[in-house]
N, C-alpha and C positions, 0 to 999 in steps of 0.2 A: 637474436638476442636471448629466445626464450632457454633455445639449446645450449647456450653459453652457460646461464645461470643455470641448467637442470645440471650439466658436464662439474660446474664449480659447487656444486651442493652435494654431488656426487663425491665428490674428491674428500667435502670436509668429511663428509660422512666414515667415509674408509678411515680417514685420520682420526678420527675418535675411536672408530673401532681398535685401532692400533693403538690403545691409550696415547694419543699425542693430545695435548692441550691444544684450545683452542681460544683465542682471546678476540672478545667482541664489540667493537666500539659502534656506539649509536653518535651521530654528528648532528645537529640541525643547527641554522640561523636564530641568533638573539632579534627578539624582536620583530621577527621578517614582517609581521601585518604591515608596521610603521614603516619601514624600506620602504615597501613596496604603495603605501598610502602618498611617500613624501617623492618618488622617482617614478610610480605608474607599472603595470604591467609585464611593455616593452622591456624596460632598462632589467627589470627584475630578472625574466625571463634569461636574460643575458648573462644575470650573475650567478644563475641556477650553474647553466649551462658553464662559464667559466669554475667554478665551483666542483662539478663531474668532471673537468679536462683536469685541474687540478690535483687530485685524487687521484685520477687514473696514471697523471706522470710521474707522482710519487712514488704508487707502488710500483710500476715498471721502472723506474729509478734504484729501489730499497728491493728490490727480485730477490738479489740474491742473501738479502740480509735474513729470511724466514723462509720456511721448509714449505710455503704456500701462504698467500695472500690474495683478497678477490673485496670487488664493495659494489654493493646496488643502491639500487634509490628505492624508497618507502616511498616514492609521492612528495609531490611540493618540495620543502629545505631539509627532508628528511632524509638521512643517509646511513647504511649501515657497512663498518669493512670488519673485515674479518681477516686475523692474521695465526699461523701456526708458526710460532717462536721454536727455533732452532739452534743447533751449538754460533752460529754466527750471527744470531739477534744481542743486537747490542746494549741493549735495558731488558728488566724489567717489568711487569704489567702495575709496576705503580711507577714506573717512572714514563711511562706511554703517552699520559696528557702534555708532560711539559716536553718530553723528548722528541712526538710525533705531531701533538694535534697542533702546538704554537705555534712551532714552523712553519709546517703546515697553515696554519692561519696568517703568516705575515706576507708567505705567496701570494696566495690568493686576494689579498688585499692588495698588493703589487697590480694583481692581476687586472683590476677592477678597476681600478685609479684613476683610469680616464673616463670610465661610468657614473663614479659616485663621488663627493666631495667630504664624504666621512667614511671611518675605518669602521669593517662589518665586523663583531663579535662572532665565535662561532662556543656553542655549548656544546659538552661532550658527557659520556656518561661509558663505563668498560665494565666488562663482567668476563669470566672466566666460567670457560666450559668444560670440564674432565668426564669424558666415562664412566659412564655407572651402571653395574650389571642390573639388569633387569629394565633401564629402560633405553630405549629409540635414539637413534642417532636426532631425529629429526624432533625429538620429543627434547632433548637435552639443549640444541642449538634455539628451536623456543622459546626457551625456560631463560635462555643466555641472553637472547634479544630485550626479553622482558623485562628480564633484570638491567639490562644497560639502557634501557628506554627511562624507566625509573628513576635510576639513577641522574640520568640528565634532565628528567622535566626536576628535578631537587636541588635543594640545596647543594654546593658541595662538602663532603664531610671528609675532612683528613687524616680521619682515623677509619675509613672504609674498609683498609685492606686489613688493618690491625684486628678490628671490629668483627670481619668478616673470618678470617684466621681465629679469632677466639671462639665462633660458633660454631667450627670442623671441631675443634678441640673437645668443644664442649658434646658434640654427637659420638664423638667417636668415642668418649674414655666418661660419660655421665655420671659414674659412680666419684669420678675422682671432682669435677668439676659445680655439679649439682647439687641443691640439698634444698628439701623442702621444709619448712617454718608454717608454723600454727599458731592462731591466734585464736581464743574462744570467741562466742554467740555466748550469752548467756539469756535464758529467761527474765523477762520485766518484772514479773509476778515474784518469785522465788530465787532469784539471784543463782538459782542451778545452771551449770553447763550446759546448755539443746546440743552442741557443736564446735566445730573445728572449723575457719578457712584455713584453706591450706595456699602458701605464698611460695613460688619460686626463690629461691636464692642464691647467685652465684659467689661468693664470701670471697675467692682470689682472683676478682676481675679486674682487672686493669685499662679497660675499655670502654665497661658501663659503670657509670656512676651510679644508677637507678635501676633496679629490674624491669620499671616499666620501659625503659630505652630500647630493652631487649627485642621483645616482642614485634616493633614496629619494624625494628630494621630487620630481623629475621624476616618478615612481610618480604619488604623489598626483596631480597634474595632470593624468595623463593622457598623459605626452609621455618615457615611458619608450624606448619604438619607436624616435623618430626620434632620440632622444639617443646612445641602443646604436648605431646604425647609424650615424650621425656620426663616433662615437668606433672602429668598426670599421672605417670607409671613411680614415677620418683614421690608424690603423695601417696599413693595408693600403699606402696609397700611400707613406707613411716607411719601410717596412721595407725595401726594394731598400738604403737607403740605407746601411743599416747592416748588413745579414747578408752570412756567406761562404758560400762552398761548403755548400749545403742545411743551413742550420742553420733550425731549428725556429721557427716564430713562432706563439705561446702566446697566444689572443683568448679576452679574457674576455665570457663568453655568460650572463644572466641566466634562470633559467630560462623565464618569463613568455613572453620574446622567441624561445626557441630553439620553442616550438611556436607561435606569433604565423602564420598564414596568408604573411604578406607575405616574410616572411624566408627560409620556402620557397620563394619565388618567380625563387632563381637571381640575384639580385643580387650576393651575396657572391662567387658564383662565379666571375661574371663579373668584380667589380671584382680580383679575383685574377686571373685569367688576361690582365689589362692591365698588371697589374704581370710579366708572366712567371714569375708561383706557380701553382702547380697547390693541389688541395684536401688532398695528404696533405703538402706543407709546411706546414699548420697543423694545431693541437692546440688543440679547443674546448674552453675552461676555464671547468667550469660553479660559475659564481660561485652560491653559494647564500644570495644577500642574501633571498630566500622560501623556505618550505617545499616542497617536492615535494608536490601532494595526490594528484594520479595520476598512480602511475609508470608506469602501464600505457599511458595515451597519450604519456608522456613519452618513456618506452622505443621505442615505433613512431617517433616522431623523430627519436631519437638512430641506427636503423638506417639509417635515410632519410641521416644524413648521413655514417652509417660507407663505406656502399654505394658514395660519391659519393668516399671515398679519407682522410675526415677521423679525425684522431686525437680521443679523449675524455681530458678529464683532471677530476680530481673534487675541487676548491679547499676550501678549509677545513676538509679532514678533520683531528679531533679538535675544531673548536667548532662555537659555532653552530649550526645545523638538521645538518651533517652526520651521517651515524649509517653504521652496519654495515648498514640497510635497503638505504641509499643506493647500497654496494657493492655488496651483493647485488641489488638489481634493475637496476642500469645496466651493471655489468658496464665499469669506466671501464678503459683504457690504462696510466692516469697515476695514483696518491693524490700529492696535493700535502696534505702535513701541516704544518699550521696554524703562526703562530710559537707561539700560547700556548704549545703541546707543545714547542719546541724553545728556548722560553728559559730558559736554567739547567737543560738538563736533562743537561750534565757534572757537575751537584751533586745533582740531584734522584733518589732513586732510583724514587720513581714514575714520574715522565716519562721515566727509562730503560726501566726496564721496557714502559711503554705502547709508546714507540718501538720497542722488540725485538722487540716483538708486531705491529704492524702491517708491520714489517720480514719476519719468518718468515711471515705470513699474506699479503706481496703475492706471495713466492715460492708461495708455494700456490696460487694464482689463474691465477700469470704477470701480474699487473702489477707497474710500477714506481713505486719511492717518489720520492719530489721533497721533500726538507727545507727550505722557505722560510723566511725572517726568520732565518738565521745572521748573529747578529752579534759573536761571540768568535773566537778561535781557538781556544778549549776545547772551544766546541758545535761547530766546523768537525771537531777531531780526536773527537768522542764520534759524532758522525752517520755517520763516515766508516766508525769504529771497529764501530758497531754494523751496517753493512752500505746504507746506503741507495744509491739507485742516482745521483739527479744533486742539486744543492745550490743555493742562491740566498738571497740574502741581503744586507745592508749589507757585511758583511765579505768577499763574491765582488767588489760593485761597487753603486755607489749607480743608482738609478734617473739615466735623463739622455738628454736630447734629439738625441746622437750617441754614437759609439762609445767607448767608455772599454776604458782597460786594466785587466784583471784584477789585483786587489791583489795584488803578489809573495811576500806570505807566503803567500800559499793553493797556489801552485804548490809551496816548501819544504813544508808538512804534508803536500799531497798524496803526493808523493815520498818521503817517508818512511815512509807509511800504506801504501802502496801495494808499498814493499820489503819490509815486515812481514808483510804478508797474504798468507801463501801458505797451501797446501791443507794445513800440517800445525800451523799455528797456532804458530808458531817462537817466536814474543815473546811476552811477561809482557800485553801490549797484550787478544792474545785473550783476558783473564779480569778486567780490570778492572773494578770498582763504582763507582758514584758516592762523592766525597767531596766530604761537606756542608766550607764554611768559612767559618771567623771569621775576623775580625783581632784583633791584637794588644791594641786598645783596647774588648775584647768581655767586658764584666762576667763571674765565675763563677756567677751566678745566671741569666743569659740562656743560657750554655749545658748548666744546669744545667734550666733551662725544656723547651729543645730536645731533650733527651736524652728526657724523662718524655713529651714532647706526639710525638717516634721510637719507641717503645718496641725498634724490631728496628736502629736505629741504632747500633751499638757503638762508634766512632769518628768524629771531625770531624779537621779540620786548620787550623792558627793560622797565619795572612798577614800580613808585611810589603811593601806594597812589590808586592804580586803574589807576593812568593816563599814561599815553606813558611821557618819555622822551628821547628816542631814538632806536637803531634801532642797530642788529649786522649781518652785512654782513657777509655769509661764508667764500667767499674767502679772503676779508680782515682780519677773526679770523685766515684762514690759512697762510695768508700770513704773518700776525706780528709774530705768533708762529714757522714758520720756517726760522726768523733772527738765527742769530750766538746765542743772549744771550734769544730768544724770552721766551723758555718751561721754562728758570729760570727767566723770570724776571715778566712774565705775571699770567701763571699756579695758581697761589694760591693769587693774586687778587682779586678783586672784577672785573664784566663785566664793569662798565662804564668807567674805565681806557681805553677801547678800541672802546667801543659803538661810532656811530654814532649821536651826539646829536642835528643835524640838518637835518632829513630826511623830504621827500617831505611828508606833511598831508594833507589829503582833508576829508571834513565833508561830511556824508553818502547822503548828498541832494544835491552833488555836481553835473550837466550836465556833461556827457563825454568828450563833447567839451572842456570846460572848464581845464577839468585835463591832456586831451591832451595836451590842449597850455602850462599850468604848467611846465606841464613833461620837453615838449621840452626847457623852456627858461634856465634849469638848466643847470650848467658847465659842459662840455664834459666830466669831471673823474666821474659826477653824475649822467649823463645824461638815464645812464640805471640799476639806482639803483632801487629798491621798493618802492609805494608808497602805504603811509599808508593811510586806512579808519579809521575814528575814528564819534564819537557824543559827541560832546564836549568832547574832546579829551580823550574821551574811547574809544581804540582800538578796532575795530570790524575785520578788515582782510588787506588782500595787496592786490595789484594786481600789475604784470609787466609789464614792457613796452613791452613787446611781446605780451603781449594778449591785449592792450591796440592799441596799431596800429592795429593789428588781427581785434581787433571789429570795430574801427571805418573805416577800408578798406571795412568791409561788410556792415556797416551799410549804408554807402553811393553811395554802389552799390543797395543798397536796398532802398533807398531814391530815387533814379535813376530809377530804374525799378517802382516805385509808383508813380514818378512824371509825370505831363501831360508835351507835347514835345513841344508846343505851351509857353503855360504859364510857366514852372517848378513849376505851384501850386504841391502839394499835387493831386492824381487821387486816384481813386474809392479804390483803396485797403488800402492806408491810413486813408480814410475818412472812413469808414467804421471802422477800428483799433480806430480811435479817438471818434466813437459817441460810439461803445462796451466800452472804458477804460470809459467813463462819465458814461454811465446806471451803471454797476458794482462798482461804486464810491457810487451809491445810492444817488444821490444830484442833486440837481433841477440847470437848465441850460437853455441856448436861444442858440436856429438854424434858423438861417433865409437860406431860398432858394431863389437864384438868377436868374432870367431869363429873357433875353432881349426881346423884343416886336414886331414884326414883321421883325423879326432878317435872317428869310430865306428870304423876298422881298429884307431888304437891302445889301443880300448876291448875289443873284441875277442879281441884276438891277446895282451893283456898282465892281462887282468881289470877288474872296475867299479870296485873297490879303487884299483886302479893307477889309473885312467881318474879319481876322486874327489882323489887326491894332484896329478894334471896341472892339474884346475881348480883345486881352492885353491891350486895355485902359480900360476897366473894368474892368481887373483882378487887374493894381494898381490905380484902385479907390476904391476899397475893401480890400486892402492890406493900402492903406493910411488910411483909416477911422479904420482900426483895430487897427492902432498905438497909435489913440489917444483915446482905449479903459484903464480903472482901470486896468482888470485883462488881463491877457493870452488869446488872439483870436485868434482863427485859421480858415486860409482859403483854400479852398479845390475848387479843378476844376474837377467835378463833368463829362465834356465832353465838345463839341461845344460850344453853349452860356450858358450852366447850370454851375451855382457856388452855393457852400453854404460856410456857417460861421457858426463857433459854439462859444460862447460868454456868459458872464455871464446874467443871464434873466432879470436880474436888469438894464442893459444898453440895453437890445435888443431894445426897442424903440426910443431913442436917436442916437444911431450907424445906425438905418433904414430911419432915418431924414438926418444924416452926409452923408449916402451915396449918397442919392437922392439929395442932395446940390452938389457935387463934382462931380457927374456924368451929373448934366446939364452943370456947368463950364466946365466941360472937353471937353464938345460934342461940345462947340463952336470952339475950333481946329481941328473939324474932316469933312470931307466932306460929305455932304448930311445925317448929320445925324439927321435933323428934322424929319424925320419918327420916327427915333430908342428911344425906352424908354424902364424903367428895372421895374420890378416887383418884388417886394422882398414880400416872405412870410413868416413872423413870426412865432415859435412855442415854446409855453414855455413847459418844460418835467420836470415833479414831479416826481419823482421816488417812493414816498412816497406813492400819491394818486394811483397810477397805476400801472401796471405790466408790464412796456416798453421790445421790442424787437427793431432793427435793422429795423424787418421789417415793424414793425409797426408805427414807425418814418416815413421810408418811404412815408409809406402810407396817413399818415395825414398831412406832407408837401406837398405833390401831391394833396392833397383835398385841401389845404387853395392855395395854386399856383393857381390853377383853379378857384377860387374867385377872387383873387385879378387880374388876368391877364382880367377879366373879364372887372372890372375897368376901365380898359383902362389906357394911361398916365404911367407919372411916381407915381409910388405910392404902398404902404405898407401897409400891413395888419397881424398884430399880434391876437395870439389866446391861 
């Protein structure tokens, strides 16, 4: 038998060589476990065997209908024939299953009839094998098994050959068929471009509805390799066209392909450095359309391309195959979290929470988040809110074949998120929850469903329009519903019948202080209801007076611990908090630094006592002259006699005149303070022009100090 099938593998082999086609059909039994569970062994064993006789008389029947025909057995109900169609083959290889294998199956079931008292199903799966220079006969006939093994453990799909036919088209003529689409990354911070994903698209398909369609069935085929590599070579060469100044271009990498032998073989490299990219302009996004089975050689890859300058990024975290494995053994740059997680998740408060967490956990690592599929400006302001680092999404900018401008309401949210967020958490914004919502025309049984299927849910909020008009208390929905006539007179309703249509609203730019005072002036039965955020009055979330006392207890034990004991300015760990929230603002600002003049002789010669009265009368002389500043000044007690200001750069020279006026007035009520004079030294900070740090501030008010204390007197020197 061995020498038969070596003779018949011999033969196709020669036939490929000869470009003849070769067509592959995989056979096995629907269901054989159950057969063989409900008849035994024996009976099975019987219909194997009738099954091989059948086969065998068909193609010695059909001899003369193809140029060669031959079929083995895989074991068990597995079977493979193999046929080389010739001028007297009378179909087709898409008309093969219904022309050959039915038949064929109504035989064999003839066959069987007095073994079994039901009809055996048989599944079939065909694949097409052609010659291809450069590889193996035996390598091709493989490739052809695999492919029709596939096919038949699957679905059937009736547009296989159409399908299939379109991805030759698509290999052989790319430029005609192919075109790759950009969609930006932007920064959370600054609303700037980081980047480009780059998206396969085939625009005159007729087969795939979806480009993700594409991909899997290419898998099956066989022809996953050249497909990836098309759709990378097809980015690579489009992206010059569209990026600025090193902005980021995002390749999506299947894992299969990323340890594939050929792909290491310096082509991507190469076609980058023709486009003038180098390897750390791109960030490999590992698409996890398959499992990970070994990350241990997956891992040895991914160094292989870190080595080589390339950024990792790790796609569909939170569905799919992604997991916390996946993190922990790749160790990615980048979590790109999934849209599932990020739609409706300004309503959801699990998908906040999940969010918050993968958000505090990429800090721990040191990677960065990436929020895809933003499509609100609710989820734009809750992604931003909760800390991620860059955003992408329908509502940044649609995928598209050139450069598009970023939607201009995303640069407004940004801007305002971005003025909020500073290191002492100023606005109501830091502590908001999600709030689920209904509309107006939302039965009190549906949200009466809601409340019971929430248990830890204690508030919703009722929409017109987009807008808030009120608010529905749990305990008050339970409490009108368990009157005497409540479940009949409410239940099938509309909610505003019950709603609250005066709840506490504060706009997302509100000071905490501020909503505190709010909170508390309201009537005792209100006193500890929900208060809503909104932006011109779109709902953005609640928060309760439980975490609202919560924060402002801590916050002022934290103002308390920051502030100097002398003055209650602001000390070194705020001041510090307030020069970092200005550099990360990216916008030009005035610091002047404060220092008194022979400030240790007057300390001295007059007592620490005296020397305590000289700085709190500086401290509100620098606190008065900040009052009668345009914008927001703040003053900080830096230690003994050292103070600074941080002030808009537009008034720093005027504000350094105001001081040096009020500080001689003042010195004339103090004892012996003709010695004492103040030096202020100006510093304006571009963010623009320079690459500012903390520490480098430092440094260059300590160099202008030492000029101007030079001076001598009262007097100022800006720089």
């Amino acid at each position: 038998m061995f020498k038969s099938v070596d003779i018949s593998q011999r033969k196709l082999y020669r036939l490929l060589r000869d470009d003849k086609t070769v067509w592959v059909l995989y056979l096995d039994i629907v269901k054989f476990q159950e057969v063989e569970f409900r008849y035994g062994y024996k009976i099975c064993r019987q219909i194997l065997e009738e099954i091989e006789n059948e086969i065998s008389h068909t193609i010695k029947q059909q001899r003369n209908l193809y140029l060669f025909s031959h079929f083995e057995s895989r074991g068990g109900d597995d079977f493979v024939v193999y046929f080389v169609p010739g001028k007297n083959t009378q179909w087709n290889i898409t008309e093969a299953i219904e022309k050959w294998v039915i038949p064929l199956e109504e035989r064999f079931n003839h066959r069987i009839s007095k073994l079994v008292s039901e009809k055996i199903s048989l599944r079939s799966g065909i694949a097409q094998c052609i010659n291809e220079a450069g590889r193996s006969p035996d390598y091709l006939l493989y490739a052809a098994v695999k492919e029709a093994f596939l096919l038949n453990k699957s679905e059937p799909d009736p547009n296989f050959f159409a399908r299939r036919q379109e991805i030759i088209y698509l290999i052989e003529e790319p430029a005609k068929y192919l075109k790759a689409a950009f969609q930006p990354i932007i920064e959370a911070r600054s609303g700037e471009v980081f980047g480009f994903e780059a998206l396969a698209r085939i625009p005159s398909s007729t087969c795939f509805n979806n480009i993700a369609d594409l991909f899997p069935f290419a898998e099956k085929i066989g022809q996953l390799y050249p497909i990836e590599t098309l759709c990378r070579r097809q980015a690579i060469t489009s992206y010059p066209s569209i990026s600025h100044n090193k902005e980021r271009l995002f390749l999506n990498i299947n894992p299969l392909v990323l340890i594939d032998p050929e792909f290491a073989s310096g082509h991507t490299r190469k076609l980058l450095s023709e486009q003038g990219l180098t390897p750390s302009d791109v960030i490999l996004e590992i698409t996890e359309r398959s499992a990970i089975e070994d990350f241990s050689t997956f891992r040895d890859a991914l160094d292989h391309y870190r080595k080589q300058g390339y950024l990792i990024a790790l796609d569909d975290v939170g569905a799919g195959y992604s997991s916390l494995q996946s993190v922990a053994e790749l160790h990615p740059d980048f979590l790109k979290v999934d849209r599932s997680l990020i739609k409706g998740v300004n309503a959801d408060p699990i998908k906040w929470a999940l969010l918050e967490t993968f958000v505090t956990f990429s800090k721990r690592i040191g990677c960065r988040i990436i929020a895809e599929g933003v499509e609100t400006a609710e989820e734009l302001r809750t992604v931003v809110q909760l800390g991620v680092d860059y955003i992408q999404g329908f509502f940044i900018a649609r995928p598209s074949f050139d450069r598009k401008c970023i939607n201009p309401a995303v640069k407004e949210i940004l801007d305002v998120k971005h003025r909020l967020k500073s290191a002492e958490q100023n606005s109501i914004l830091s502590m908001v929850e999600p709030l689920p919502l209904f509309n107006t025309h939302t039965l009190v049984n549906a949200v009466e469903t809601y409340f019971r299927d929430h248990p830890h849910q204690w508030l919703v909020g009722i929409t017109e329009d987009s807008r808030l008009v009120g608010v529905m208390q749990r305990d008050r929905l339970f409490s009108a519903l368990g009157t005497r006539y409540g479940v009949t007179l409410y239940s099938e309703r509309t909610i505003p019948i019950l709603m609250d249509t005066n709840p506490l609203i504060v706009e997302d730019t509100t000071p905490l202080e501020v909503v505190s005072s709010l909170a508390m002036q309201r009537s005792c039965s209100q006193l500890y209801d929900g208060i809503i955020v909104a932006n011109q009055r779109k709902p953005i979330g609640l928060v309760s007076v439980a975490n609202l006392i919560k924060t402002m207890a801590e916050r002022q034990i934290q103002i308390a611990r920051g502030a100097n004991p002398l003055t209650g300015l602001p000390g070194n760990l705020l001041i510090d908090q307030e020069i970092r929230q200005h550099l990360e603002r990216r916008s030009t600002f005035g610091l002047i630094y404060v220092d008194l003049n022979k400030f240790k002789y007057y300390n001295d010669l007059f007592g620490f006592q005296q020397g305590d009265v000289a700085i709190k009368m500086l401290s509100e002389v620098l606190l008065n002259a900040s009052c009668n500043t345009a914008q927001e000044t703040f003053v900080g007690h830096i230690g003994g006699d050292d103070f600074i200001i941080i002030s808009s750069s537009l008034e720093l020279e005027e504000l350094a005149v105001n001081i040096l006026f009020q500080f001689e007035q003042s010195c004339k009520q103090l004892t012996g303070t003709e010695s004492l004079s103040v030096a202020l030294a100006g510093l304006i900070i571009n963010t623009a022009e320079q690459n500012w740090t903390p520490l480098l501030v430092s440094e260059r008010a300590t160099q202008i100090k030492k000029e101007v204390k030079a001076i001598g007197g009262n007097s100022y020197l800006v720089r």
